[in-house]
C-alpha positions in Angstrom: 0.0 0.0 0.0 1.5 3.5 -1.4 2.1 6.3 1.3 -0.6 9.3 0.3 -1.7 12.6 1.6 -4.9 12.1 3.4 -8.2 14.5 3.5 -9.0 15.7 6.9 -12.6 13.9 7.0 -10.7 10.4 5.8 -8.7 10.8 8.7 -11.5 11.4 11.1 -13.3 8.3 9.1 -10.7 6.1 9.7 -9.9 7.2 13.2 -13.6 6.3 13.8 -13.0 2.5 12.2 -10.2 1.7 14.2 -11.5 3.4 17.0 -15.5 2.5 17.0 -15.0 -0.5 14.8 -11.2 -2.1 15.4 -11.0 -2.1 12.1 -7.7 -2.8 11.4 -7.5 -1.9 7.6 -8.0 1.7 9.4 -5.2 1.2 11.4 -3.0 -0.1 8.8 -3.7 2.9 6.4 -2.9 5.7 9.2 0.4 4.0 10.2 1.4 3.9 6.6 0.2 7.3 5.6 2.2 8.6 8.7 5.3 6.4 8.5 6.9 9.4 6.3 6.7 11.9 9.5 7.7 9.0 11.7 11.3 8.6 9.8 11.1 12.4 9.1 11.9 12.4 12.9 14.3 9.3 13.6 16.2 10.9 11.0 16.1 14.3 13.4 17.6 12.2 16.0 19.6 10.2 14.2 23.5 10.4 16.0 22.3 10.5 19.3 22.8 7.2 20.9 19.9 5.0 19.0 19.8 3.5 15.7 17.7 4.6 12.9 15.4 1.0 13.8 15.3 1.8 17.1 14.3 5.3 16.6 11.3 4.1 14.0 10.3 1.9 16.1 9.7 4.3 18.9 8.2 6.9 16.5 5.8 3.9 15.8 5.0 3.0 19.3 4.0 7.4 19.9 2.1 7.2 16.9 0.0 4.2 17.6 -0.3 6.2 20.8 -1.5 9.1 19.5 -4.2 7.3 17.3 -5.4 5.1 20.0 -5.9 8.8 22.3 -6.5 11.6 19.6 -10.4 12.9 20.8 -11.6 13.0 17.2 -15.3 13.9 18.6 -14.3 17.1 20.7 -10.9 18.7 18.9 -10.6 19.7 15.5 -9.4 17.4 13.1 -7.2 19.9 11.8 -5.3 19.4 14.9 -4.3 15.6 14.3 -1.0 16.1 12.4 0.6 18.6 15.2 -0.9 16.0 17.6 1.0 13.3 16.3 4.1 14.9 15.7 4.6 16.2 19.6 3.8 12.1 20.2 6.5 10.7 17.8 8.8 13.1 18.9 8.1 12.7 22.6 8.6 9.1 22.6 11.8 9.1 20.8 12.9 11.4 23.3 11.7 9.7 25.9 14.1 6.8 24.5 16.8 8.8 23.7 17.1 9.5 27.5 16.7 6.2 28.7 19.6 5.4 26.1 21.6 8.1 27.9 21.1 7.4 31.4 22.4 3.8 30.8 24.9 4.3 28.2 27.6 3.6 30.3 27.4 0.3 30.6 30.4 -1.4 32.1 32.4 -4.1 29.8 31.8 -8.0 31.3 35.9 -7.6 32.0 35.5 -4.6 34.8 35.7 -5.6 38.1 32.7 -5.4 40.6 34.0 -6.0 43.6 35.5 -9.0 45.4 34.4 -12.6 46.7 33.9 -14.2 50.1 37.4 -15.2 49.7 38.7 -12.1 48.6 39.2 -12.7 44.5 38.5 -10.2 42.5 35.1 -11.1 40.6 34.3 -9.7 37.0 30.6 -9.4 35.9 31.4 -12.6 33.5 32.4 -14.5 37.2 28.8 -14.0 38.6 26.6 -13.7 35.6 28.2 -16.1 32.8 29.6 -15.7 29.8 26.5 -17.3 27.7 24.3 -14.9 26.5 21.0 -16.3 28.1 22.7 -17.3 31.3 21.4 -14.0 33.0 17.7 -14.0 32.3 17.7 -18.5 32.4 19.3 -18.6 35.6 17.1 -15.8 37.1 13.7 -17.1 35.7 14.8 -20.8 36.9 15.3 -19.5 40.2 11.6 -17.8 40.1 13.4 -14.2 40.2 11.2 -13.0 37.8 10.9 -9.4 39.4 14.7 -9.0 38.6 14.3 -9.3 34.9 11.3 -7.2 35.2 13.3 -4.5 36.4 16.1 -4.8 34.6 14.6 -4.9 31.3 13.7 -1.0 32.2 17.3 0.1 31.1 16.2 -1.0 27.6 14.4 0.6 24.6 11.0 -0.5 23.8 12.4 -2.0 20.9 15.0 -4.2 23.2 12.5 -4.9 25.3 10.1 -6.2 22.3 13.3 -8.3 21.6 14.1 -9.9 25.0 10.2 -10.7 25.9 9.8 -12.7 22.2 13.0 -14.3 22.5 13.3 -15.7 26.3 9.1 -16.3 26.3 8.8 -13.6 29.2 4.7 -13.0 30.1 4.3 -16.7 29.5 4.3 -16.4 25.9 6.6 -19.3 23.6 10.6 -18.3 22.9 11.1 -17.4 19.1 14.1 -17.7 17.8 16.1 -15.1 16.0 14.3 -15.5 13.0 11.3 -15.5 14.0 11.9 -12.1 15.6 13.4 -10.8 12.8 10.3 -11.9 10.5 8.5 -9.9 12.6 9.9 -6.9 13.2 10.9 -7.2 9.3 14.6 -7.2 9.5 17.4 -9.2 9.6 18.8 -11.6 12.2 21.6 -10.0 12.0 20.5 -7.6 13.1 18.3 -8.9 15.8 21.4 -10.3 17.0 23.3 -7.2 17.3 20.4 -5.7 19.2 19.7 -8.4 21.7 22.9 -8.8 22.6 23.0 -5.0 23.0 20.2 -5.6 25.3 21.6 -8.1 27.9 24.9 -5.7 27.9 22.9 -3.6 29.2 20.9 -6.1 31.2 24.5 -7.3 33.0 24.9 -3.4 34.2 26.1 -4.2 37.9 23.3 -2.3 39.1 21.0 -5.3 37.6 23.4 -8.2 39.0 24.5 -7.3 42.5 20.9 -8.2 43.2 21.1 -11.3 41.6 24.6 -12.4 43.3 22.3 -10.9 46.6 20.6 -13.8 45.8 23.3 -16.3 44.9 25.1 -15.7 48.5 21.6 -16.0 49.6 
């Protein structure tokens, strides 16, 4: 379906079908008649900390936002293009900072502290080196609320990740492909970002509660 300039009462129509009727051809057709202003923006912030995909994706998630909340019946329809610029920008910002607050992430090689018996203990000593150790181990030992939290350091993209590929909220693992077929990219690239996730994830913040629970 081709990107096109909508009329202000189609847009009020198919606000009203999505909204009134779930009708998700509606849906479909806003998202893709907006998706120019959503990488008008990622491209704004583009060289900030996120990559373009991660950006897009939370230009997306603000837009999706703004359709699901825009009051159609009480504010002028004229008013739905600022309405959803201010929420694709807001929630790549909102990202963008996030990003920033946790970008510096320690290397698995930086000491954290020290042992009962005095050795010096890396994050790769108490966490593993395996990239599903972390979240495995904690989930097998019904720390659920850890992973909870720690997946807060992480994009909404990189949390979309981590959830579809460990099976967190009782849903089934998927492997990389699988994610990648549905976030339309490669597993490559997948790859790249969930292992950029469970960096972040192994932040010492995230596993001096979990070796709380290990001397436990």
């Amino acid at each position: 379906m081709m990107a096109r300039r909508l009329s202000l009462d189609e847009i009020k129509n198919l606000l009203r079908a999505w909204r009134e009727l779930a009708d998700k051809e509606a849906l479909e057709i806003l998202m893709i008649c907006n998706g120019g202003l959503v990488v008008f923006c990622a491209k704004k912030y583009l060289g900030k900390g996120l990559t373009f995909e991660e950006l897009q994706s939370a230009g997306n998630e603000g837009l999706i936002n703004a359709i699901n909340k825009f009051d159609y019946n009480e504010r002028p329809i004229e008013g739905f293009a600022s309405y959803i610029s201010i929420a694709i920008e807001n929630q790549m910002k909102m990202e963008l900072r996030k990003y920033n607050k946790h970008s510096h992430v320690l290397s698995f090689e930086h000491p954290i502290g020290r042992n009962k018996d005095g050795a010096e203990m890396k994050i790769e000593d108490l966490v593993g080196t395996d990239a599903e150790q972390l979240i495995e181990d904690v989930i097998s030992e019904m720390k659920i609320d850890i992973v909870r939290e720690a997946l807060q350091c992480l994009t909404s993209r990189e949390q979309q990740i981590i959830f579809l590929r460990y099976g967190l909220d009782e849903a089934h693992k998927k492997t990389q492909d699988e994610v990648a077929e549905i976030f339309g990219c490669s597993k490559t690239t997948i790859a790249k970002q969930e292992q950029k996730a469970l960096i972040k994830m192994r932040h010492p913040r995230n596993t001096k509660k979990l070796k709380d629970f290990i001397d436990e």
